[in-house]
N, C-alpha and C positions, 0 to 999 in steps of 0.2 A: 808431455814433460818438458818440450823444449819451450814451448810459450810460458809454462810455468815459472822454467828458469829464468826467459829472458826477463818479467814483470821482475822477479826478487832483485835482481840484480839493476835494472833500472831503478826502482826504487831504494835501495841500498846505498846507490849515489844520490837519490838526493837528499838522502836522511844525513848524508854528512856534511851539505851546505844549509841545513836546515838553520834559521835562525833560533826558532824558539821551540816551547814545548807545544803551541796548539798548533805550528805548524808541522808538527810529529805526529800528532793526534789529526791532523788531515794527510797525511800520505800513505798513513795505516791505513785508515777507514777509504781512501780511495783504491789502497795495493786490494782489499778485499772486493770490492768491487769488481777489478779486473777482474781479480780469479773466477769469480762467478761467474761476472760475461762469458770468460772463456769456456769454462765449463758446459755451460749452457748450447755456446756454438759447438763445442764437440761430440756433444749427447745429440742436438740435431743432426749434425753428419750422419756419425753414427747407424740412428737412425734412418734413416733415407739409404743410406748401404744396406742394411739390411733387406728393407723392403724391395732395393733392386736385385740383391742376390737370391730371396726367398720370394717372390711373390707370393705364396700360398698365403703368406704372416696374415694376412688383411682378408682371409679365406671368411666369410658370414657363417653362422651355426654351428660353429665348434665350438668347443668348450668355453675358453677365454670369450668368446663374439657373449655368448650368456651370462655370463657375470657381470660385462661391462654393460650387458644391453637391460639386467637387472638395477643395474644401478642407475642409470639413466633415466627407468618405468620409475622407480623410488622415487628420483626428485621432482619429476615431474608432477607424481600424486603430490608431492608433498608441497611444491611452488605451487600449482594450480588450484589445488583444493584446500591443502592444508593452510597457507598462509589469510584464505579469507573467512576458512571458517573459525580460527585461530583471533582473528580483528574482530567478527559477528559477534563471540561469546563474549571479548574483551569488555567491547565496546557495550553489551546488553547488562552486565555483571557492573560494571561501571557506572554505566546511567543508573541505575535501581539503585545503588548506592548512594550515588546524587542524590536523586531524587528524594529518598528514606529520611537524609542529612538536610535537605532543604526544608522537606517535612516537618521536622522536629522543629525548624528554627521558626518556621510559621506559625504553628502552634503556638509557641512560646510568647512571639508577638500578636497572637489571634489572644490570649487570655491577658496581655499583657495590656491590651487595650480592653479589653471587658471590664480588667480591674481596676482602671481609671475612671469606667462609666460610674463603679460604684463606690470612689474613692469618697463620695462626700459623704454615704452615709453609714462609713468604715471606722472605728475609734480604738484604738489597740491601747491601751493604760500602758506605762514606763514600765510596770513590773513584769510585763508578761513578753512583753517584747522580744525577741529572738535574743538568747546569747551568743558567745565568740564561737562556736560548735556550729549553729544553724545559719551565723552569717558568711564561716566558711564555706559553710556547704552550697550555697548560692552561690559564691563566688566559685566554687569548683564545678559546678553545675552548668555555669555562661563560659567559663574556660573551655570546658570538653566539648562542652556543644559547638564554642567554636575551633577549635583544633578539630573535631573530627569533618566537622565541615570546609576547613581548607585544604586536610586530607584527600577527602575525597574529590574537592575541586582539584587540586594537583595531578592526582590519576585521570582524572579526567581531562585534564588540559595536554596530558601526553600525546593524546591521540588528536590534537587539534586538527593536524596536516590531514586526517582525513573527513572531519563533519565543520570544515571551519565554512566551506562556501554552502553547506544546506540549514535549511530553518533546521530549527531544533527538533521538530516532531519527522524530520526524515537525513538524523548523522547518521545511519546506514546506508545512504544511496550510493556512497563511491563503490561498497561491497557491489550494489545493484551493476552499474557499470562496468565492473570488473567479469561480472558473470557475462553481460553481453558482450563484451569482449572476446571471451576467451570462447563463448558458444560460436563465435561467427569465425574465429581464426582455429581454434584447435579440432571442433567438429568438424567443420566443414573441409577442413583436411582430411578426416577421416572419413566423410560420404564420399571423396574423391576417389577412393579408391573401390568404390560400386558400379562405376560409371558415370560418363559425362554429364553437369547438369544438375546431378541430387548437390551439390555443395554450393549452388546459386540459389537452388529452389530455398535450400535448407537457411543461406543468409536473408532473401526475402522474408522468409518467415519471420524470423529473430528481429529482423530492424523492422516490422510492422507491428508485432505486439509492443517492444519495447517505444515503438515512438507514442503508439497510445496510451501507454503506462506513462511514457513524460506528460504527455497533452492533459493525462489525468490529471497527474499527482503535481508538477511545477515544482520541484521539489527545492530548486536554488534559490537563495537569499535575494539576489538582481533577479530582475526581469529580464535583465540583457542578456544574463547566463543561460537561464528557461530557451532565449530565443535563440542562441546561438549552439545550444545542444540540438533544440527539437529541430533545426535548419539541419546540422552533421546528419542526425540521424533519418532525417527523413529523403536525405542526396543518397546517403548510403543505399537505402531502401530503393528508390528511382534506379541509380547507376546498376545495381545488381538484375532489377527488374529488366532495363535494357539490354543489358549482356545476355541474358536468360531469350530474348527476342531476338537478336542477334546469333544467337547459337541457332534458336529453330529457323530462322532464317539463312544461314547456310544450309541446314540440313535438308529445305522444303524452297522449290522455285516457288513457291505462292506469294511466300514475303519479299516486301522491297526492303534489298539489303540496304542502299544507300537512305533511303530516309529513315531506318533504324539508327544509321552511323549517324546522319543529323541531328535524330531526337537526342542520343547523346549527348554530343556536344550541346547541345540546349542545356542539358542536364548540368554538364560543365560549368556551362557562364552562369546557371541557376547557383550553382555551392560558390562558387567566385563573386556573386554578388552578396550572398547570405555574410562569407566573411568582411566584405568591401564594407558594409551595415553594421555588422560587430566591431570593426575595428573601429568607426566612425563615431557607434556608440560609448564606447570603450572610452578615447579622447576625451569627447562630452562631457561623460561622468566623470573622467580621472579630472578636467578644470573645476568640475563644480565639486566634488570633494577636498580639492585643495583652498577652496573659497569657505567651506563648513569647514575645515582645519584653520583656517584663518579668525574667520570668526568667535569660533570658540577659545582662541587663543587670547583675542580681543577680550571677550568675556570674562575669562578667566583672569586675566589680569585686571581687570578693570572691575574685580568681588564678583563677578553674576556668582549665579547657582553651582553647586557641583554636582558629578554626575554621579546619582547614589545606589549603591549595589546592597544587596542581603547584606552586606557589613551592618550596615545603617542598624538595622534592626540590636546585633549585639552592642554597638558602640552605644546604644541609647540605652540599654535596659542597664550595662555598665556604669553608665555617667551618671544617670538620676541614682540606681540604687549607694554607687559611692555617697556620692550628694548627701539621701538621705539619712544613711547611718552619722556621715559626720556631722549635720544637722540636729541630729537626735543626739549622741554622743557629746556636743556642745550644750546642747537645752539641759539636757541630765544632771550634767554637771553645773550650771547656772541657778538650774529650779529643782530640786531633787524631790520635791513634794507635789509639784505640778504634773498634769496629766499631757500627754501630745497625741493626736492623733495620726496613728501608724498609714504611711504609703502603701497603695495596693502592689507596688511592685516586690513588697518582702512576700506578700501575702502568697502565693505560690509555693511557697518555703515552710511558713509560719501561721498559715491560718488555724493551725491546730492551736495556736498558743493566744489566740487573738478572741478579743468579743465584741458584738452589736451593741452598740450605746445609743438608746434614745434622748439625747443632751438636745437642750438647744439649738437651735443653725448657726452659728458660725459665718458672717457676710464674706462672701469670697472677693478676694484682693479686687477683682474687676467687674465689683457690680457698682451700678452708679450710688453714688455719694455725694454731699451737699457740698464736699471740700474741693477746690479747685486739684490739691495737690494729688487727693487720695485720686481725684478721675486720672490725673497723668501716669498713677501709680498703675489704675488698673486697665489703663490703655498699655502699657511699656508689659505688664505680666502677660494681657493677653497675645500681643504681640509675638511675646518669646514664646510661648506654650504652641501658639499656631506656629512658629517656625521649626521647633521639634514634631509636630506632626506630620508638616510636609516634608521632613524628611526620614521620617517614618512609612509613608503612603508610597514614597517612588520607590518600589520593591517588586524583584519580580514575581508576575502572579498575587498580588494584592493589587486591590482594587481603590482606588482612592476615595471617600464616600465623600457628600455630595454637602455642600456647605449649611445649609440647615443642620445636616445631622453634624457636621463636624461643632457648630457652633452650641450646639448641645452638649458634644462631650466636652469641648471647654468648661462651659457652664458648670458641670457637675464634678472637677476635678477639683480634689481636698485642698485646702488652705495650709495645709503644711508641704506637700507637695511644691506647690506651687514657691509657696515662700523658701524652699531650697532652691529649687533653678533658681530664680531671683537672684540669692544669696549669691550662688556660681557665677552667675553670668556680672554679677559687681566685681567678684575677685577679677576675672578674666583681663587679660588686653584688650579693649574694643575693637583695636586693629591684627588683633593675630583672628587664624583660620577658626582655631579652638571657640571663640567668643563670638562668632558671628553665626 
């Protein structure tokens, strides 16, 4: 009560020199402060008297020693075991999701180019054409697929901190870590208590399977990671093996203790050198990633390529199907008696409403021509067509096909197609991103 007092009463004066209100608003929040300190120290006293007037207080297997020593078993099942099998599900529940969502966008683009293959010999007549009903529903259809695919990118990217350094076919390995971890520190505390030795023997073990599980699997995105794990783990394994020689060496004049103590030390300058290498590595890599972050910066500004993700896929199937309704939407109203033939990109939507026409061929914008102008006309279409493939092809898990076929599927893409992007790419700025 008397340090209580003293704080109120120090602070009391200086609330009446106080200039303003926030300096009132910091002599409150720092008077409570005290109190607390104070508090705190006198609960510690306190405590500490008691236990020198009762020693029994601190007495193991009474009552209170079990409740506190239940609640202790609790967190520990729940830190050790619970938090990794709680990441395991996360993390397996999550990729599947992925996975499911990337799925669908593939697809979409796996039929989305089939439907190009057969664009040329596709003829949909004006009257059968999708109306405002079926061209929403496409448009609602490339929305949901993509929202739920950045959905589930997003859940997935929460847990980046723990599969950010392994290739994608092993973001569980930090779990794997985790378990040798806690096998080699929380068991082996617990053989100790069997006798001398089971807690050495028991870590040898653990660091020899798991170094051969890394030797297998390589699991990290660097090589230098692979190397500077399988170095840890294979010292560990060493160091332990020699302690374990060392013990029966004391126990048995057979063994020389002092070249036991040597081989250690060996062992020593062995993991001191493994890191000396890591680090060295480490440097290396970190100048020549700062020279690819340069470079691409260079790139980057100066138009190169960008780098294209599953986006690519919606962004395109978006921009031609816009394209081509407003395309069609413009002819309609120009030629209301003329026929157009339909892009295979509604056709996923609207093939119910659509029919096979054996008309004529129709010469595509870039086959050769006796006109100088029509050849520059169908060098510049074919140009742009192959520039929305190749950024169609850079997608993960699609494979990029091989230039004969690719110049096939050029070959056989519709004339009205084609003369949308055209159209697009005349509106555009030459020099924004959108137009290149």
């Amino acid at each position: 009560m008397l340090g209580l007092s003293q704080i109120r009463i120090s602070y009391n004066n200086r609330r009446r020199i106080a200039q303003d209100d926030d300096e009132l608003e910091y002599l409150e929040n720092q008077e409570e402060k005290d109190r607390i300190n104070l508090n705190e120290k006198a609960t510690g006293l306190a405590s500490e008297f008691l236990i020198f007037v009762h020693p029994n207080i601190t007495e193991c297997s009474d009552y209170g020693w079990w409740i506190f020593a239940s609640i202790a078993f609790f967190m520990i099942v729940v830190y050790t075991l619970g938090l990794p099998i709680h990441y395991l599900v996360s993390l397996r529940r999550r990729r599947h999701r992925l996975d499911e969502a990337k799925s669908v966008v593939i697809k979409r683009y796996t039929a989305w180019r089939s439907h190009l293959k057969r664009a040329k010999d596709l003829r949909i007549p004006e009257d059968e054409l999708a109306g405002s009903e079926e061209i929403a529903r496409v448009d609602k259809e490339i929305a949901v697929m993509h929202a739920q695919y950045q959905q589930f990118r997003n859940e997935w990217d929460q847990f980046e901190f723990i599969f950010a350094d392994y290739q994608n076919e092993y973001y569980y390995w930090e779990l794997v870590e985790m378990a040798r971890k806690q096998l080699i520190v929380a068991f082996s505390g617990l053989l100790q208590r069997f006798g001398d030795g089971y807690d050495i023997m028991f870590g040898c073990l653990v660091s020899f399977v798991f170094f051969a599980i890394h030797c297998s699997a390589l699991p990290y995105v660097e090589a230098r990671e692979n190397f500077i794990k399988g170095g840890e783990i294979g010292t560990t394994y060493l160091t332990l093996f020699s302690a374990l020689l060392i013990m029966l060496a004391t126990a048995s004049p057979e063994y020389d203790t002092p070249l036991l103590a040597n081989a250690l030390t060996g062992i020593q300058i062995l993991f001191m050198s493994v890191v000396s290498i890591s680090v060295g590595w480490n440097v290396r890599e970190g100048f020549a990633e700062i020279e690819r972050m340069r470079l691409e910066k260079e790139e980057e500004e100066s138009g190169g390529q960008e780098k294209m993700t599953i986006y690519s896929v919606i962004f395109a199937v978006r921009l031609v199907n816009n394209a081509v309704r407003k395309k069609i939407q413009k002819r309609y109203e120009l030629e209301a008696a003329s026929t157009i033939g339909g892009d295979s990109l509604l056709s996923s939507s609207i093939s119910s409403h659509g029919r096979l026409s054996s008309g004529a061929r129709t010469p595509e914008p870039w086959e050769e021509t006796s006109e100088g102008s029509d050849e520059a006309v169908s060098a510049q279409n074919r140009d742009r067509w192959t520039t929305l493939i190749d950024k169609l092809v850079r997608i993960d898990q699609i494979l990029e096909p091989e230039l004969s076929t690719q110049a096939s599927e050029i070959a056989m893409m519709s004339e009205d197609t084609a003369s949308v992007l055209n159209d697009w790419y005349m509106d555009q700025d030459p020099t924004s991103d959108d137009a290149r």
